[in-house]
N, C-alpha and C positions, 0 to 999 in steps of 0.2 A: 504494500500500500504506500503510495504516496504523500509525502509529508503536507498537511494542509497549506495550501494558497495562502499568502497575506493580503490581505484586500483592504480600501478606503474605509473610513467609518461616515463620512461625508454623503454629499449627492454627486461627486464628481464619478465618472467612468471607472468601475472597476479593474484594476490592474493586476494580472498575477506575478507575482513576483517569484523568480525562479531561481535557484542555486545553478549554477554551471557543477553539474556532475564531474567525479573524477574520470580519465579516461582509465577505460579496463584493460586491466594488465594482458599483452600478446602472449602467445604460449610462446616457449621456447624457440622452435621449429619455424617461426616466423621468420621471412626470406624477402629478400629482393624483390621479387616478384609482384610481393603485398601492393607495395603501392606503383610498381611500372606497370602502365597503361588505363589507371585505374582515373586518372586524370581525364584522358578521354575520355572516358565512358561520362564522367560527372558532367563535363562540362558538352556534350550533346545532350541531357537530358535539361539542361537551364535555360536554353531557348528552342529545342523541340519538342521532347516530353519532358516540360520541366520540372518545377519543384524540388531544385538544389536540395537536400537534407530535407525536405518537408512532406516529402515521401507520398504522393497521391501516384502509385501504378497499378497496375492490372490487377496486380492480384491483392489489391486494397479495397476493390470496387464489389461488394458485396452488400445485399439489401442489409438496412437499417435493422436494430433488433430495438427491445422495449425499454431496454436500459440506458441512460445519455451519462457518458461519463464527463462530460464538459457541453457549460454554452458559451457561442461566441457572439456578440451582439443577439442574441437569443435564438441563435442557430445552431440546431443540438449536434453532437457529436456521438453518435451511436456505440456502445457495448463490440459490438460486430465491425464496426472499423477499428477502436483501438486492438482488439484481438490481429489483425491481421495486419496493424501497423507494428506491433510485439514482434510477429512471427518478418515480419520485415527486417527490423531492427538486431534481431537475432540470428538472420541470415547471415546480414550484415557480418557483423562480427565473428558470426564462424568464420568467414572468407578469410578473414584478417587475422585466424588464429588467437580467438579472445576465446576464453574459456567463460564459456556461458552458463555456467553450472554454478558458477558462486554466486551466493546470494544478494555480494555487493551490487554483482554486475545485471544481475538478473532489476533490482530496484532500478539502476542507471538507464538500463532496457524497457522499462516501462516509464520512466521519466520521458526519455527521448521520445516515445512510441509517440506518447499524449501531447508532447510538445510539438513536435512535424504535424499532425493533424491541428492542429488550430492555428499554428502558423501558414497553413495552406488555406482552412480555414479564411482566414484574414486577410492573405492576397487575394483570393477571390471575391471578398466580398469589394477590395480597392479597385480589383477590374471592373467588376461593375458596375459599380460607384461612378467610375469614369469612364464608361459607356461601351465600353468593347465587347465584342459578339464575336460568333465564327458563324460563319456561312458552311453550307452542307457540302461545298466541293470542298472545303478544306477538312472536314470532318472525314469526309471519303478520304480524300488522300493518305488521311493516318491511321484511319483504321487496314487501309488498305499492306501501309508499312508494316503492323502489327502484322497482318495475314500474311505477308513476308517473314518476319521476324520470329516467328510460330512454324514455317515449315508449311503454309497452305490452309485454308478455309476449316480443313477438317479438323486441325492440328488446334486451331485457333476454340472449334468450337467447340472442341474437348475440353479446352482449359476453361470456358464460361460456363459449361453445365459443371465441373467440378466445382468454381465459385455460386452454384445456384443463381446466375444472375441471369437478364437477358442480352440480346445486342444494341436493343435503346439504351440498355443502362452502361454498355459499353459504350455508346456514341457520346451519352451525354457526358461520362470524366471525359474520355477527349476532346470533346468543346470546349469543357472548363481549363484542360489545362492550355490549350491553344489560346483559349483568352487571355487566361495568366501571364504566357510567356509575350503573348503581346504586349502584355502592360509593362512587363519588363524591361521588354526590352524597347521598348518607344516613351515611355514617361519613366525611366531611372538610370542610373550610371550601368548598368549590367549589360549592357549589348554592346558600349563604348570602350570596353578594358582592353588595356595593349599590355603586350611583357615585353622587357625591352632586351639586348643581349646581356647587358649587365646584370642582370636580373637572374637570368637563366647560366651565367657564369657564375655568380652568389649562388646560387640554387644546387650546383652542380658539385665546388668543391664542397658544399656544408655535408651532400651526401659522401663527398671522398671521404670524408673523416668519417662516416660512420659507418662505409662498408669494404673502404682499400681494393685493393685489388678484384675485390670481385666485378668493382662497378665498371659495365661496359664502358668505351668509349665515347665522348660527349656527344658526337654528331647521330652516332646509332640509339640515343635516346630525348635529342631533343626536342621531337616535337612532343614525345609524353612529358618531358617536364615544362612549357612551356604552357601545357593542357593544363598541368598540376598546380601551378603557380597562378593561372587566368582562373581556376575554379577557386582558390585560395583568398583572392582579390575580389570576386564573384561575392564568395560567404562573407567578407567584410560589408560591402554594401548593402546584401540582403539583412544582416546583421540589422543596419542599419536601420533601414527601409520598417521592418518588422518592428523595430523597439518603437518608432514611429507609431505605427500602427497599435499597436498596444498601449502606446498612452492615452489615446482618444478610444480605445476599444473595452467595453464589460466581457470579460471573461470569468467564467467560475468554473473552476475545475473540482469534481464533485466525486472523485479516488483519491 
């Protein structure tokens, strides 16, 4: 269980106030690997399927249950998403060799879970606040990606009767997030970020010192760190963007 919220005692907008969990300890066997290419992948999903760290994907997209474990401007946050933002989270970290069995980490994992859902939450409600939409050719186009990305129509629709959902309720996250990522990236600093070489030389010797000899050559890993450092730069503004957001925003988190 999550430690209670601190909230206003006033009439202004309630705020939750959150601890920055520690980060959980990598298992041993943790490698190189862990984080090359891992940059890519983050920073394709921030302005195509986005939600940097706030975690709205496919298999998050599951009907509503009876339980609201959080409201955001009085917009409930279902039982049945934080369950599969959990199981997200904890993917997560297995990948990365976190040992997900300790009880620390497993609290930090339901922290995080709760926290990516109302900060997705909250960018959506800022897109549409500020009028953005998606039209049905672009709604096609990325569901159409996904039916790529799956291996084919069948592939796809095996993974939607597994989540019990349908394909409108598949269409409709992908609106949302194509909205999102528009707002992003046309009304905030997130679609404007450059790395500079300096940057990515900074970048480069700080991992020499912490893997020597094994780290390949700079030129055969720069555009992953490049990717790494622009998603980096990315979290700082959403960072941002988000604490915004929540000072004008009633949140009550109710785990």
């Amino acid at each position: 269980m999550m430690n209670e919220p601190t909230t206003t005692e006033n009439n202004n907008p309630t705020v939750v106030e959150e601890t920055a969990p520690e980060t959980p300890t990598k298992t041993k066997n943790s490698s190189l690997s862990m984080w090359v290419g891992v940059g890519v992948a983050i920073a394709a999903l921030v302005l195509g399927y986005i939600f940097l760290f706030t975690d709205i994907q496919l298999s998050t997209i599951v009907p509503f249950g009876k339980d609201t474990v959080a409201l955001v401007n009085g917009v409930p946050i279902k039982q049945t998403e934080f369950q599969n933002s959990v199981k997200n989270v904890t993917d997560a970290y297995i990948q990365q060799g976190v040992d997900v069995t300790d009880p620390a980490t497993q609290e930090v994992i339901n922290s995080e879970a709760v926290k990516r859902l109302i900060n997705t939450e909250l960018l959506l409600q800022a897109a549409n606040k500020a009028g953005y939409t998606a039209d049905d050719a672009r709604v096609d186009e990325q569901v159409n990606a996904l039916t790529t990305q799956f291996g084919g129509e069948e592939a796809l629709q095996t993974r939607v009767d597994e989540l019990n959902i349908t394909k409108e309720m598949l269409r409709n996250d992908v609106r949302e997030q194509i909205i999102v990522g528009d707002y992003l990236e046309k009304e905030t600093a997130v679609g404007s970020i450059t790395v500079s070489e300096e940057e990515v030389a900074a970048f480069y010797e700080n991992l020499k010192t912490q893997y020597g000899d094994q780290l390949p050559p700079m030129e055969d890993i720069k555009a992953q760190m490049e990717a790494d450092i622009k998603v980096q730069k990315q979290q700082g503004v959403l960072s941002e963007i988000l604490a915004d957001l929540r000072a004008d925003a009633e949140v009550e988190v109710k785990i």
